[in-house]
N, C-alpha and C positions, 0 to 999 in steps of 0.2 A: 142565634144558636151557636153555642164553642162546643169542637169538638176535642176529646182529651184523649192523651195515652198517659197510663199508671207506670210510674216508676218504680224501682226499687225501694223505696222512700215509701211507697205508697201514696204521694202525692200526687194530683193530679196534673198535664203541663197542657196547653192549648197545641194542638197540631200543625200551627199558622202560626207564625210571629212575624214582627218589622223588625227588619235587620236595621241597623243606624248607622252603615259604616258608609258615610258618604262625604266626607273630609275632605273627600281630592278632588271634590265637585263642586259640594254644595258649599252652605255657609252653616253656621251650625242653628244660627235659627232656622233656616228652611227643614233642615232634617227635625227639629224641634216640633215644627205648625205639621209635619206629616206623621210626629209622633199624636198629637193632639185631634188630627183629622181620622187618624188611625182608632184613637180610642172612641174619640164620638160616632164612629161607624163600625162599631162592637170588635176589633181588636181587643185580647186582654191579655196580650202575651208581646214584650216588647224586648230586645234582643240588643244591649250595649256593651260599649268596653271602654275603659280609662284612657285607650288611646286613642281612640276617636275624636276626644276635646270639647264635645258636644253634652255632657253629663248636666253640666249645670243648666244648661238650655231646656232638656230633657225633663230636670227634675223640677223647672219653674212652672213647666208643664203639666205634670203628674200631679203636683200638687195643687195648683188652679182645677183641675178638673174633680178630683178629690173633693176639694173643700165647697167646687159650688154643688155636687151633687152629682155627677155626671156618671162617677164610678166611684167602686167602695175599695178602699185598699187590698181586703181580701180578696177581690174578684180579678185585680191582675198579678201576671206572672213577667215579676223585672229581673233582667238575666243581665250580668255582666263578669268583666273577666281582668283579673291582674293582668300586669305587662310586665316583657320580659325584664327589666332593671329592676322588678319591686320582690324579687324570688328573694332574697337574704333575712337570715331571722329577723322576727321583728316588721319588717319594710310590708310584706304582704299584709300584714294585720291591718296596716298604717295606712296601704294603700285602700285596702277594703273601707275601713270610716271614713276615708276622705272621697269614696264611691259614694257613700250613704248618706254624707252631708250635701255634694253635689244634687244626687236625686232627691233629696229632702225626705228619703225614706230612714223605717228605725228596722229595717230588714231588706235582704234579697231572698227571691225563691229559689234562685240558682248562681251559681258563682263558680267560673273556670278560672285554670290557668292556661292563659290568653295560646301560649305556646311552650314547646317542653324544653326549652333553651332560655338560660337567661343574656343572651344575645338582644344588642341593644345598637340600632342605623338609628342615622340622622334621617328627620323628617326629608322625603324627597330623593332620598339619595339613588344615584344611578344603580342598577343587578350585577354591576364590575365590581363594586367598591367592597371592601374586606376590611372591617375593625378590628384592628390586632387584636383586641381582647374579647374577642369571641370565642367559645369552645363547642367543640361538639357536645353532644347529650351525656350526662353524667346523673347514674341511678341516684347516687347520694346524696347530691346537690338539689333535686328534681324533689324526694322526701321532706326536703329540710322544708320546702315551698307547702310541698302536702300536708305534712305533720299543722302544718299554720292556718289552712283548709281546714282540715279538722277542728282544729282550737276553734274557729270564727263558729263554727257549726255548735259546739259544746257553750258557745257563748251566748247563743240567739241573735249572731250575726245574720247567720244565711242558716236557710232551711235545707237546700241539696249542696252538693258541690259535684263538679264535672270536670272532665281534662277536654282539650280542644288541640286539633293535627296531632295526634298521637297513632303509632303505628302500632301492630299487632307482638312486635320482641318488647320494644318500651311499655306497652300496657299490659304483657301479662308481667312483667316487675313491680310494677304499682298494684296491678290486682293479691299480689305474692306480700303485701309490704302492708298494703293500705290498715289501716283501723276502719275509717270507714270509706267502704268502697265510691268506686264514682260511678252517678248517678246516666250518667250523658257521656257522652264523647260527641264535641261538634266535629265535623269535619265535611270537606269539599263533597259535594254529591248532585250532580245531575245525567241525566242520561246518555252524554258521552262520557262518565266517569260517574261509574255507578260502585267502583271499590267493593265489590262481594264480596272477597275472602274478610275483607278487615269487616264491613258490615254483618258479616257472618257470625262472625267473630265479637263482636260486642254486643250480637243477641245472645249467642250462647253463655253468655257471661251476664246474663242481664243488665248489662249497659245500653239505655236507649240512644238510638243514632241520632242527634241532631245534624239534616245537610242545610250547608251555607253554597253560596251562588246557584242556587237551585236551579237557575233560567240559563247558567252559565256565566253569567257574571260579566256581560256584554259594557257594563261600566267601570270594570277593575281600572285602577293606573294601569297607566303605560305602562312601566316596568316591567310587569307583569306579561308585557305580550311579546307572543312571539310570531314567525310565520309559520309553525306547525300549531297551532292553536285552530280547530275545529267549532262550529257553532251553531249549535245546539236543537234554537229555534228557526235553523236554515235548515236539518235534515227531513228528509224526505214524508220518512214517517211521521213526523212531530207534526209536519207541516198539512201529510194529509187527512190526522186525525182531529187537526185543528178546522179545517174545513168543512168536518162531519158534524163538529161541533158550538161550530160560529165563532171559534174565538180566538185569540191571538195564539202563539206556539205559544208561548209565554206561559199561557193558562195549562198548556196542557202538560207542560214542564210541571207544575206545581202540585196538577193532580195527578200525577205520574208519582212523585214523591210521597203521597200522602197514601196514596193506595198501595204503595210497596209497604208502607209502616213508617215513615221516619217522622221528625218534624221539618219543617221549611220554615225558615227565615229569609224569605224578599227582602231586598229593600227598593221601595218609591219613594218620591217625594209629591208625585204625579196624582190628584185623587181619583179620577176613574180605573187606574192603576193597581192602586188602593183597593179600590171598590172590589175589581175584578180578581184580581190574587185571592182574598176572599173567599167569595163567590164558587171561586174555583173547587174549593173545598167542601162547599156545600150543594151542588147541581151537576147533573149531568155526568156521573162517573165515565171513567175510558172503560171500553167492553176489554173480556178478559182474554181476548183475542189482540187486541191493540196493546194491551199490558204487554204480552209475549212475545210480539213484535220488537216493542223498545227496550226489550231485555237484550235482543240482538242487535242493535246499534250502538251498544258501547264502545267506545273510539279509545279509553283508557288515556284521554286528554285531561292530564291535569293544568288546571289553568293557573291557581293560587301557587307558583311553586316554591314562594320561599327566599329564591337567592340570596336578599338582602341577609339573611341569618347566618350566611356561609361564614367559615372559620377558613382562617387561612391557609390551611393545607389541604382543606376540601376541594373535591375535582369539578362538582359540578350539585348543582341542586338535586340532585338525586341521591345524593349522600345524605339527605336531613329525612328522609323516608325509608331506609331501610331494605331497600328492593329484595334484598339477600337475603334475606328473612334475620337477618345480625343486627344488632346496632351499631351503625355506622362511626368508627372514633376515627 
């Protein structure tokens, strides 16, 4: 059983997807065989990006499964997302066929851009390091990406198109500009970092929320961490509604997301993991009394923040979100 939400598009997207961003861990067959364990355990909603590395893995996959019968191309939903060096005329387009040749697909269902910066780190690189030629967010520049979004869409490239970490001044420019509107906005979401106003904000717009690190993102790089970083399925409540309910915080993260409205994209590589993320979404809802609860434990921890995209005369990762309701130059 998949359950859907209807977009703008009118198409339908599964609620549950596998996320695939596990580069800094796994190898890219492993995140491959959890794509594959994923679909034969009725997964049909699977969540990539060009910089992950793992597409061709991905789509030997997709297609094996395809051709012996396992699943029908219509029945899944393959998401993936430009990176920030492929924004220049042209490059997006180029980069999008060389997504579809990787996945051995002749479409995508949905297709973002990856991030609203065409800021471009070296693999690995430390949250100090500054590429001179990185710039802050630029509306014009950002168009030129979209305008290319569209075209793929007018071509029977990609069926939706979505933005991904976009803030509430940056997206109402895009909504002000677009031809055709975005479908999605991914962006960080779990219940220390629930972003209401921006989540608010992209229902009233009919942009559906897709959250990533849903569990909180307990396997992010390093990089990424700090010692004010908060966890998620160590709070109290998560922890005692997980009890009530026999399962890991983990689980309860996931249906905490689906019951607010958004979609969730986990990623495992793990198959009881698998199994259970799932699961989650189909058994045992949280009472709407437990809901209310984890609406009061937002901690406003963002954990994904960014650094690596800083321009040189940015103060601090907080500059690439806007806090001041401005965009940040």
């Amino acid at each position: 059983m998949t359950i859907y939400k209807e977009l703008n598009s009118g198409d339908k997207i599964p609620v549950i997807g596998l996320g695939t961003f596990g580069s800094d861990t796994y190898s890219n067959d492993e995140v491959a065989q959890a794509v594959k364990f994923a679909i034969k355990n009725s997964y049909r909603h699977i969540d990539c990006a060009s910089v992950y590395g793992n597409e061709k893995e991905i789509g030997r996959v997709i297609y094996e499964l395809i051709s012996e019968g396992t699943v029908k191309r219509e029945e899944l939903w393959i998401t993936s997302k430009v990176w920030n060096d492929m924004h220049g005329e042209g490059d997006l387009i180029a980069s999008c066929k060389q997504t579809l040749s990787d996945l051995q697909l002749d479409y995508l269902n949905l297709y973002l851009v990856h991030w609203p910066f065409p800021n471009y780190h070296a693999p690995g690189c430390d949250v100090s390091s500054r590429n001179p030629d990185s710039k802050p967010y630029n509306h014009e520049n950002y168009m030129v990406a979209w305008q290319q979004m569209e075209q793929l869409v007018e071509m029977g490239l990609v069926r939706n198109i979505g933005s991904s970490n976009m803030t509430i001044p940056k997206m109402k420019f895009l909504l002000r500009d677009a031809k055709i509107k975005p479908a999605v906005n991914e962006m960080e979401i779990h219940p220390h970092f629930q972003q209401t106003e921006l989540y608010q904000f992209m229902l009233e717009n009919n942009v559906q929320p897709i959250g990533y690190s849903p569990i909180g993102s307990p396997g992010r790089p390093e990089r990424d961490k700090t010692t004010d970083d908060t966890v998620d399925i160590e709070d109290p409540v998560i922890v005692e509604i997980a009890k009530r309910l026999n399962v890991h915080p983990a689980v309860v993260c996931i249906k905490w997301g689906v019951q607010r409205g958004h979609i969730v994209i986990p990623f495992s590589v793990k198959p009881n993991k698998i199994k259970s993320n799932l699961e989650a979404v189909l058994n045992d809802p949280i009472l709407p009394e437990e809901m209310e609860r984890i609406t009061k434990i937002d901690k406003n921890c963002r954990l994904i923040k960014g650094q690596v995209f800083l321009w040189v005369s940015a103060e601090s990762w907080q500059d690439l979100w806007d806090l001041n309701g401005e965009i940040t130059t």
